[in-house]
LUMNU-802038 format. One record per residue (C-alpha): residue number from 1; residue in three letters; x, y, z. Coordinates in nm, 4 decimals, padded with zeros to 6 digits. Layout:
<nodes>
+------+------+----------+----------+----------+
: resi : resn :       c1 :       c2 :       c3 :
+------+------+----------+----------+----------+
:  NUM :  Ala :        X :        Y :        Z :
...
+------+------+----------+----------+----------+
</nodes>
This chain:
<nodes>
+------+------+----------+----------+----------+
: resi : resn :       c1 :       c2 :       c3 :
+------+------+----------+----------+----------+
:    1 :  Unk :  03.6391 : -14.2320 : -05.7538 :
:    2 :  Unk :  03.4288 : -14.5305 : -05.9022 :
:    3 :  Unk :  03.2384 : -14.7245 : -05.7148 :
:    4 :  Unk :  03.0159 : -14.9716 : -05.9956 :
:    5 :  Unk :  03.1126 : -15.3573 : -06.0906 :
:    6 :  Unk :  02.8883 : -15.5186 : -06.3333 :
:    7 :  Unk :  02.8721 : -15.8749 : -06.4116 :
:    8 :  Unk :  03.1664 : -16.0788 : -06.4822 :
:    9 :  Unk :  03.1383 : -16.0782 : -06.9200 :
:   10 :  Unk :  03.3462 : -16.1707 : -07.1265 :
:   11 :  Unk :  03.4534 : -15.8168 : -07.3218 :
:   12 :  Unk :  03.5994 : -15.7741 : -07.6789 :
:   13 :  Unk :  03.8622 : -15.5138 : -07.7547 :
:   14 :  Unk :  03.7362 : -15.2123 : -07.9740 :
:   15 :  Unk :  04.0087 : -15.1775 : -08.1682 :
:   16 :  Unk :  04.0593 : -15.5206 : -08.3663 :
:   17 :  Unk :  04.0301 : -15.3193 : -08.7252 :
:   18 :  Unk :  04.2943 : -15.1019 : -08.6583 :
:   19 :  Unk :  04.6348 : -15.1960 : -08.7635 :
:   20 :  Unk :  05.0084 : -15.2201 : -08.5641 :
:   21 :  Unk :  05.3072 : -15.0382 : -08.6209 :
:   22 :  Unk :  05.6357 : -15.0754 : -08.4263 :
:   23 :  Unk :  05.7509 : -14.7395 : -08.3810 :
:   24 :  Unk :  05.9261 : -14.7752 : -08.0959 :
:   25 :  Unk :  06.2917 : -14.7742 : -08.0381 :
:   26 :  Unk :  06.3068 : -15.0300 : -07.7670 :
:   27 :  Unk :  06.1097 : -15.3253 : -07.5900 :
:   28 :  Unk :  05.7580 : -15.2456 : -07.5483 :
:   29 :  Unk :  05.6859 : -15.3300 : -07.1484 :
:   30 :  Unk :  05.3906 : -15.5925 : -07.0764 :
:   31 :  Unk :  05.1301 : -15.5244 : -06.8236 :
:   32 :  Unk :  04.8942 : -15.7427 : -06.6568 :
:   33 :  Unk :  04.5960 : -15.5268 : -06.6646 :
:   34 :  Unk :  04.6876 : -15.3236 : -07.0151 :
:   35 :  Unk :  04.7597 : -15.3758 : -07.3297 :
:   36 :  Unk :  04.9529 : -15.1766 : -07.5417 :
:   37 :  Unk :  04.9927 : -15.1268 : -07.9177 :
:   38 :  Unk :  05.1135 : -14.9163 : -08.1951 :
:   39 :  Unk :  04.8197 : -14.8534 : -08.4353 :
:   40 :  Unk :  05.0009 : -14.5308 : -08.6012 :
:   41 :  Unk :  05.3013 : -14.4053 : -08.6349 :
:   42 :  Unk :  05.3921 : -14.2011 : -08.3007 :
:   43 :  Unk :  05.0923 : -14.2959 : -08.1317 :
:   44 :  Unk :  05.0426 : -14.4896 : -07.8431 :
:   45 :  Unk :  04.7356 : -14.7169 : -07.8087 :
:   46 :  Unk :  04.6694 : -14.8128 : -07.4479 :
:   47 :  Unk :  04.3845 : -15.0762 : -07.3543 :
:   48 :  Unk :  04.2216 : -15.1207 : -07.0368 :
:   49 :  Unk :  04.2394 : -15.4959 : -07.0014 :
:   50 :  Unk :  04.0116 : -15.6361 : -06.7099 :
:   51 :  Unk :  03.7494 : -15.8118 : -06.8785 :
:   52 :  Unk :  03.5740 : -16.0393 : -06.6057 :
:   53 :  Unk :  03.5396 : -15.6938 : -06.3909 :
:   54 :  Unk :  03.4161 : -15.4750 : -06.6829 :
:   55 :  Unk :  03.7375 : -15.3098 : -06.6800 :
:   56 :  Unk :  03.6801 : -15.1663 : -06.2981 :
:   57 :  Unk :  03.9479 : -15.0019 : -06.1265 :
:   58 :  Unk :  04.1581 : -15.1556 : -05.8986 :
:   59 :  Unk :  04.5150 : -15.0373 : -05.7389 :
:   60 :  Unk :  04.6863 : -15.3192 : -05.9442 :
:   61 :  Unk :  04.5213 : -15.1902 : -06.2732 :
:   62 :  Unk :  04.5511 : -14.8352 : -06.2128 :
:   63 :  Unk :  04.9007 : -14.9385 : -06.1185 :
:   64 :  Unk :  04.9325 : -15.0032 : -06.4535 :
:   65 :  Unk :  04.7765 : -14.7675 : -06.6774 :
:   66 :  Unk :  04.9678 : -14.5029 : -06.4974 :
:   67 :  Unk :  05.3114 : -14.7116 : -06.5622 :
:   68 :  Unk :  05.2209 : -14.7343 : -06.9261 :
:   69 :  Unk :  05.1509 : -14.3788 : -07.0104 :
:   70 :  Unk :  05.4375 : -14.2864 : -06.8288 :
:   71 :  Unk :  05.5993 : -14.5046 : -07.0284 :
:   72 :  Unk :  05.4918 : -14.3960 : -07.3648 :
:   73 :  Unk :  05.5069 : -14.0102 : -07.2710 :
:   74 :  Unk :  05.8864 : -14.0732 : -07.1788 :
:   75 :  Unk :  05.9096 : -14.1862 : -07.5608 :
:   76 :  Unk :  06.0524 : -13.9879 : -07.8147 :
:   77 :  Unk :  05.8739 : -14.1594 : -08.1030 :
:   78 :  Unk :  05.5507 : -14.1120 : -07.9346 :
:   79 :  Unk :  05.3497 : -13.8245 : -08.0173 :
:   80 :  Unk :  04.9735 : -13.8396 : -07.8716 :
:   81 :  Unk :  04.8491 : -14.1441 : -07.6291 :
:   82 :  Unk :  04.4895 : -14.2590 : -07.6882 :
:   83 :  Unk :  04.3104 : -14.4469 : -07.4127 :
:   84 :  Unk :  04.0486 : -14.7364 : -07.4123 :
:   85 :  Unk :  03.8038 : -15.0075 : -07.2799 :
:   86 :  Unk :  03.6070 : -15.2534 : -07.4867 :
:   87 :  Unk :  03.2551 : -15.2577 : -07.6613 :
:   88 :  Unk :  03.0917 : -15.3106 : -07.3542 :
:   89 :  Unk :  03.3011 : -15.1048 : -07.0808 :
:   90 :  Unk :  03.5391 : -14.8179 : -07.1093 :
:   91 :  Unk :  03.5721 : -14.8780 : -06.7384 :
:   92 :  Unk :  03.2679 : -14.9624 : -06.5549 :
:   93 :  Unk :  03.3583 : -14.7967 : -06.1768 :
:   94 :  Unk :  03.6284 : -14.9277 : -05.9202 :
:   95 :  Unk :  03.6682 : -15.2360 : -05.7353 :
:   96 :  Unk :  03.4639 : -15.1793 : -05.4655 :
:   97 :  Unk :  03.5589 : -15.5312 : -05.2773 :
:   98 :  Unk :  03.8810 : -15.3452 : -05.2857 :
:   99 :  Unk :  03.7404 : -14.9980 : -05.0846 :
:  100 :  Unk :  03.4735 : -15.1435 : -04.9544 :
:  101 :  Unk :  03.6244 : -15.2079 : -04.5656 :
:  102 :  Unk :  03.8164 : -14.8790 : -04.5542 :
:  103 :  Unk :  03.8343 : -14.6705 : -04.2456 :
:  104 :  Unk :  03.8287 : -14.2855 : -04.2863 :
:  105 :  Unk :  04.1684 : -14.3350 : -04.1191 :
:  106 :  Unk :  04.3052 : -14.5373 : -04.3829 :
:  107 :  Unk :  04.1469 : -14.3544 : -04.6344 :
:  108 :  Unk :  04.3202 : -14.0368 : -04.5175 :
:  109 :  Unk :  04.6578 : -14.1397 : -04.3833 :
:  110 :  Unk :  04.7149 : -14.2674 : -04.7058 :
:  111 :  Unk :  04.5821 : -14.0140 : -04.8941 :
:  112 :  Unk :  04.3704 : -14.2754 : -05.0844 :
:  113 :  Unk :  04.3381 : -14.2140 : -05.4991 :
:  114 :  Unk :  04.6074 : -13.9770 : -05.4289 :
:  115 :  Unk :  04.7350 : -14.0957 : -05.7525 :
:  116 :  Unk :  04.4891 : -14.0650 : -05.9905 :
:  117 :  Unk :  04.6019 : -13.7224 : -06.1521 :
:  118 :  Unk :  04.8011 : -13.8845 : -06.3804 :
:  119 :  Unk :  04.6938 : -13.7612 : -06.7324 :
:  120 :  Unk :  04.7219 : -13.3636 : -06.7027 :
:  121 :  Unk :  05.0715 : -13.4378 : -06.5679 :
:  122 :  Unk :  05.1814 : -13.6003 : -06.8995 :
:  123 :  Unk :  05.3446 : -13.3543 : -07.1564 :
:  124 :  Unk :  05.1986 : -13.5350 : -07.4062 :
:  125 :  Unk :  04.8293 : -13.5545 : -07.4948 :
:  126 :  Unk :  04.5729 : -13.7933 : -07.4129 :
:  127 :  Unk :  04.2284 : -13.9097 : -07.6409 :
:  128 :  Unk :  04.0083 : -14.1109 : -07.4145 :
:  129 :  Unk :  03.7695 : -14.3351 : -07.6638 :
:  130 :  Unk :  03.4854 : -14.4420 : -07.4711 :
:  131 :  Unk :  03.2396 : -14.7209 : -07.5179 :
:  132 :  Unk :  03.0028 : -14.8768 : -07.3337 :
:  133 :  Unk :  02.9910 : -14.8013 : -06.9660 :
:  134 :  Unk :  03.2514 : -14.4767 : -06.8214 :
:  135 :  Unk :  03.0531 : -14.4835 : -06.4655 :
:  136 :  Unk :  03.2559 : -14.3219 : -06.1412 :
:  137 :  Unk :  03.5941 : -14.3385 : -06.1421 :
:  138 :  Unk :  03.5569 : -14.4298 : -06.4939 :
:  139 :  Unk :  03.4050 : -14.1365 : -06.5840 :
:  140 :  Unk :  03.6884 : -13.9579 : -06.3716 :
:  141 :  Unk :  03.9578 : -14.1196 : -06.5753 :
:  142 :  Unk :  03.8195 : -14.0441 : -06.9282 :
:  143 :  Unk :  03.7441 : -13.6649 : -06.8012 :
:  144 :  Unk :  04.1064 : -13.6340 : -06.6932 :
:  145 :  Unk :  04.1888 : -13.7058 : -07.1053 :
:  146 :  Unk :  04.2599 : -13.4167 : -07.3559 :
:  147 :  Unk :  03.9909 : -13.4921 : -07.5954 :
:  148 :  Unk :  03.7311 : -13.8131 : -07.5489 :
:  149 :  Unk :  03.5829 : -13.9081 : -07.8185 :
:  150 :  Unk :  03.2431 : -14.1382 : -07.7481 :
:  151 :  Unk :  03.0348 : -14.3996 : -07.9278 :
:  152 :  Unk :  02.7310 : -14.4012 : -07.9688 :
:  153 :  Unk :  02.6891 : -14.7059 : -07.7045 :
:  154 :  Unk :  02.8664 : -14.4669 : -07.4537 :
:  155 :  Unk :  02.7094 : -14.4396 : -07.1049 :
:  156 :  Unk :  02.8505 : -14.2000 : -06.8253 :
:  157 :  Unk :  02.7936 : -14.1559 : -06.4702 :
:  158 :  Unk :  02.8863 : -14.0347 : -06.1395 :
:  159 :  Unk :  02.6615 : -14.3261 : -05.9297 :
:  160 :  Unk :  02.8404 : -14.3225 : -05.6200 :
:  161 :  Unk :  02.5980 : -14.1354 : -05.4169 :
:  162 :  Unk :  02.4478 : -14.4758 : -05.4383 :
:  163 :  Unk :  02.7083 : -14.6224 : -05.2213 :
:  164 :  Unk :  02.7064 : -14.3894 : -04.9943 :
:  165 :  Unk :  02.9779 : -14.1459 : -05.1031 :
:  166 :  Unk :  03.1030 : -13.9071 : -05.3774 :
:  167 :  Unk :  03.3146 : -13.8920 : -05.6611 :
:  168 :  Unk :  03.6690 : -13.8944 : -05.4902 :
:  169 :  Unk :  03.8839 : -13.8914 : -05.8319 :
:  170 :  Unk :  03.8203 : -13.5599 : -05.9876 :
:  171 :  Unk :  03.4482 : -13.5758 : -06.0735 :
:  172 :  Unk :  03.2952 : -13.3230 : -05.8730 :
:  173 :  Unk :  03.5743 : -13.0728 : -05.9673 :
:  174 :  Unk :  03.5946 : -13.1540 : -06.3573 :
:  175 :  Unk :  03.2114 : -13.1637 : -06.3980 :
:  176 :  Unk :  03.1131 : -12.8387 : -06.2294 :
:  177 :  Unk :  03.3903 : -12.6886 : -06.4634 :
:  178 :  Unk :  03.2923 : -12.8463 : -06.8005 :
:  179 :  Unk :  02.9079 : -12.8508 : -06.7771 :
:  180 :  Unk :  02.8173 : -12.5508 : -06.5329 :
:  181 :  Unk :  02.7062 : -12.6225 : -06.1346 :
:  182 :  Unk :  02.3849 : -12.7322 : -06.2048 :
:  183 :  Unk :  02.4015 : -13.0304 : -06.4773 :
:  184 :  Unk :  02.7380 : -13.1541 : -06.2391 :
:  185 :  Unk :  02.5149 : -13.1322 : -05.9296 :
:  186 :  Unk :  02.2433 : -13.3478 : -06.1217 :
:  187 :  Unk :  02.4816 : -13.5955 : -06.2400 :
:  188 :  Unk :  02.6561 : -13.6215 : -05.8783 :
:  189 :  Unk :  02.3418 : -13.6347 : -05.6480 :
:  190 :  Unk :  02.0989 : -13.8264 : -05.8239 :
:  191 :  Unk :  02.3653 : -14.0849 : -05.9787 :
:  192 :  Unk :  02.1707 : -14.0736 : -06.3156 :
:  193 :  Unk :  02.3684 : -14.2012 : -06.5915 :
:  194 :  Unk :  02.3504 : -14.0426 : -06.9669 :
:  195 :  Unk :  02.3320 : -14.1421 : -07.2970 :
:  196 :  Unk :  02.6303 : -14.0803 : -07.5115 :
:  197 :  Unk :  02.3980 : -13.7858 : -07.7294 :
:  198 :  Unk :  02.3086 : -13.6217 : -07.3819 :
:  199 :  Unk :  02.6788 : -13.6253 : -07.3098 :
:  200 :  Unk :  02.7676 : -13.4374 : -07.6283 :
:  201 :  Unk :  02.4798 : -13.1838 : -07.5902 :
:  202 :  Unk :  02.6627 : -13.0827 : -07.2528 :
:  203 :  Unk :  02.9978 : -13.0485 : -07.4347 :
:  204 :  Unk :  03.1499 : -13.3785 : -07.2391 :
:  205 :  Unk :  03.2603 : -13.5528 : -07.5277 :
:  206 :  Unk :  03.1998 : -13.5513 : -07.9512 :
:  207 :  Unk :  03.0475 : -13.8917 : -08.0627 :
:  208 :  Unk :  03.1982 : -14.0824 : -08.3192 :
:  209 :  Unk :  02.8137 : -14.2109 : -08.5353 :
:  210 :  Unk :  03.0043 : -14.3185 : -08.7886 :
:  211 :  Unk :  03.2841 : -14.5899 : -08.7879 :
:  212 :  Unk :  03.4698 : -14.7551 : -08.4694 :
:  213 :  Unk :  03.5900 : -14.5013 : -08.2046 :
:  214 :  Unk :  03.8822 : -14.6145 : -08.2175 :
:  215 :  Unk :  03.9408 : -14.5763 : -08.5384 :
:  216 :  Unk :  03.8629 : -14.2450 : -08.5263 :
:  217 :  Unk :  04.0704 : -14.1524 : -08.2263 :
:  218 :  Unk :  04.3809 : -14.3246 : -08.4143 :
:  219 :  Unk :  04.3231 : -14.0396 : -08.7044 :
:  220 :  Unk :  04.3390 : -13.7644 : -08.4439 :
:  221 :  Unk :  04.6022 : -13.8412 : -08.2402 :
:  222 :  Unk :  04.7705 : -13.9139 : -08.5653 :
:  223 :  Unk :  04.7277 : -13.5986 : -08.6680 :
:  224 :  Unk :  04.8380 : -13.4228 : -08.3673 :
:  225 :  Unk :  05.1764 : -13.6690 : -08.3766 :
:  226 :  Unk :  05.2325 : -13.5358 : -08.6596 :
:  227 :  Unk :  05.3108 : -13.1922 : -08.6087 :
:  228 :  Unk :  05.6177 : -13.0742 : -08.3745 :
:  229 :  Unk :  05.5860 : -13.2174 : -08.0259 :
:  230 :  Unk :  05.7109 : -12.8966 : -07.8305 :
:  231 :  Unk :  05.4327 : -12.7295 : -07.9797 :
:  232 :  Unk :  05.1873 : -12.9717 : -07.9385 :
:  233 :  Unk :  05.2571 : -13.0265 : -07.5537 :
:  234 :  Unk :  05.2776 : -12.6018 : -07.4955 :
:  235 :  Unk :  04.9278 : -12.6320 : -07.6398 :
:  236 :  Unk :  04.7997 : -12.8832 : -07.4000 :
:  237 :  Unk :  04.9954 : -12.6764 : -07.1264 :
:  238 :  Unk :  04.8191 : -12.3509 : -07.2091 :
:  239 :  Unk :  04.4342 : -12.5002 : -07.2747 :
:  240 :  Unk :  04.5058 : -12.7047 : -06.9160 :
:  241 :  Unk :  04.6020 : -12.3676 : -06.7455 :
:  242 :  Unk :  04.2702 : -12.2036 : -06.8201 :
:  243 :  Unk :  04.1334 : -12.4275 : -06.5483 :
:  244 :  Unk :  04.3453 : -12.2824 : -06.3028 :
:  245 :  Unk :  04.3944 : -11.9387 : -06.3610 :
:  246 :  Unk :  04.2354 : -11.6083 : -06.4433 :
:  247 :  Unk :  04.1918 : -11.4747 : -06.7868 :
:  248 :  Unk :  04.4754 : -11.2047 : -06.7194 :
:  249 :  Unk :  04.6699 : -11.4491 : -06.5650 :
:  250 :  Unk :  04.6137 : -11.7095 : -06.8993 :
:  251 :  Unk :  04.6432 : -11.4813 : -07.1834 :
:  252 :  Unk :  05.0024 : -11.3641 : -06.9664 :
:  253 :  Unk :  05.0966 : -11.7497 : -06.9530 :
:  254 :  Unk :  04.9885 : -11.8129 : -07.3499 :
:  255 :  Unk :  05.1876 : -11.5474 : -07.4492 :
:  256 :  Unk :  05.5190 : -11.6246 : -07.2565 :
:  257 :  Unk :  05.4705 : -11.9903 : -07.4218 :
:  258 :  Unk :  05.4364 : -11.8639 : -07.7542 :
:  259 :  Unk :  05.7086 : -11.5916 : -07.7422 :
:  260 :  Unk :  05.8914 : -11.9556 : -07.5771 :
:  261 :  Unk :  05.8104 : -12.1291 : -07.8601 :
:  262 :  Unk :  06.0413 : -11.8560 : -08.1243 :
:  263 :  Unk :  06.3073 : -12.0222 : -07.9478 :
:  264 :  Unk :  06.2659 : -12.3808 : -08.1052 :
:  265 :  Unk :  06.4085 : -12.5059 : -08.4484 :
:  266 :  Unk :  06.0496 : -12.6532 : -08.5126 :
:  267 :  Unk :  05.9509 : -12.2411 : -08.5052 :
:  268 :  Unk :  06.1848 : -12.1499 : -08.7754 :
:  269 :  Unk :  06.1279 : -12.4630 : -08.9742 :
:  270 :  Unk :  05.7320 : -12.4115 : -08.9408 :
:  271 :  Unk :  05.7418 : -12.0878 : -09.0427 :
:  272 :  Unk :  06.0088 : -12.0813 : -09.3683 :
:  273 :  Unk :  05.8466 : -12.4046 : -09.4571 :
:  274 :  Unk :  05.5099 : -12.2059 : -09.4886 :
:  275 :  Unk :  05.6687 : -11.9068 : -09.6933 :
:  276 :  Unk :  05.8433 : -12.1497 : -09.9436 :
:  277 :  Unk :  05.4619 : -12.3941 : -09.9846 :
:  278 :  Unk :  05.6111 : -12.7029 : -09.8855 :
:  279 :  Unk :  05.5595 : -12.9683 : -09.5782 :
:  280 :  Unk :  05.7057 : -12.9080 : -09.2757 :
:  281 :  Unk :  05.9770 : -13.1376 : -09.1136 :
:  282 :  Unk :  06.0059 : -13.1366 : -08.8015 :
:  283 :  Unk :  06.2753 : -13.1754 : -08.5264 :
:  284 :  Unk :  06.0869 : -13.1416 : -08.2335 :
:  285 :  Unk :  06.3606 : -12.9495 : -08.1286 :
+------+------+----------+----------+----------+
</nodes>
């Protein structure tokens, strides 16, 4: 859950150098809160798009970015999704004039931010590249991605002790698992913010010092789009069930996806394409 607004800037998209493709096989969708854009072949740029709020979260927005990942994971010439802000704000918290009269009744008969686990329900994987300010739910939605890549400008935060409250999106549970109980307590009870280097010390994210973020997280997910999809998505599949299982239970569940994966045409063609030295074309079948 994010709970910070900053002032009402003007923000410029991060990813102005990169160049458009259209890969797509149909009409790309408009959104009033995203943008969206081809930068590579098979990959799927989505851009936060709320620049007088710092990109903060509201239902209408989140609306969106949910509807366009969907979107672009239900696409067969889509192979990796990357996720963004501006130079100034990945996403600087939710809209808190939008929370900020809730009842605990509302809140729970609704089952408010119920629907904020998008992103490890997508079969397809998700770089989050972060710049400026990731602070609450922010933070939340940017933990929820595959890999995030950070700039240097990057600062991230779970403030909403502040308010009064906790993370509500995933940030207590997500931080305690990827940076150990104390470091996640730190972060969630004193509401200190860190520096984009602090953040890669603890293993959040791997900073991009050199070139645009962006740029950078076009390369990888260009990468990954290029190899067979079924095996790229039982990857993600496998990694995400190390967070919920135990080691006997993973290492059962990785190797009934792998002995899966002898089933697929992109298996054979993988493999004979290896013995005879020569690129692999895949079917993603």
């Amino acid at each position: 859950m994010s709970f910070l607004a900053f002032s009402r800037s003007t923000l410029r998209p991060i990813n102005s150098s990169t160049r458009l493709f259209s890969t797509s096989l149909h009409a790309q969708r408009e959104y009033a809160n995203v943008l969206v854009s081809r930068p590579s072949p098979g990959v799927a740029l989505i851009t936060l798009n709320r620049p007088k709020a710092l990109n903060a979260l509201n239902a209408a927005h989140f609306q969106d970015i949910s509807d366009a990942m969907k979107e672009a994971d239900e696409d067969a010439s889509v192979g990796a999704m990357i996720l963004t802000g501006s130079e100034r704000a990945f996403a600087a918290g939710a809209d808190i004039k939008e929370m900020k009269d809730k009842s605990f009744a509302e809140a729970y008969t609704t089952n408010f931010l119920a629907n904020w686990e998008v992103i490890p329900k997508l079969k397809k994987p998700v770089i989050a590249a972060v710049s400026g300010y990731a602070l609450g739910g922010g933070l939340e939605l940017a933990l929820q991605a595959d890999i995030l890549l950070a700039a240097p400008s990057a600062q991230l935060g779970q403030p909403e002790v502040n308010l009064g409250v906790i993370p509500g999106g995933g940030g207590t549970q997500r931080l305690a698992r990827l940076i150990g109980k104390s470091r996640a307590m730190e972060l969630v009870l004193t509401g200190r913010i860190i520096c984009a280097d602090e953040a890669e010390r603890w293993g959040i994210a791997r900073v991009v010092r050199e070139g645009n973020v962006v740029d950078e997280a076009v390369k990888v997910a260009s990468d990954i789009a290029s190899k067979g999809h079924i095996a790229v998505s039982a990857g993600k599949e496998a990694v995400n069930a190390a967070f919920e299982m135990s080691l006997a239970e993973g290492l059962r569940f990785e190797k009934r996806l792998f002995h899966a994966l002898f089933a697929t045409k992109d298996q054979k063609e993988g493999m004979v394409a290896f013995a005879e030295k020569r690129r692999a074309e895949w079917t993603h079948s």
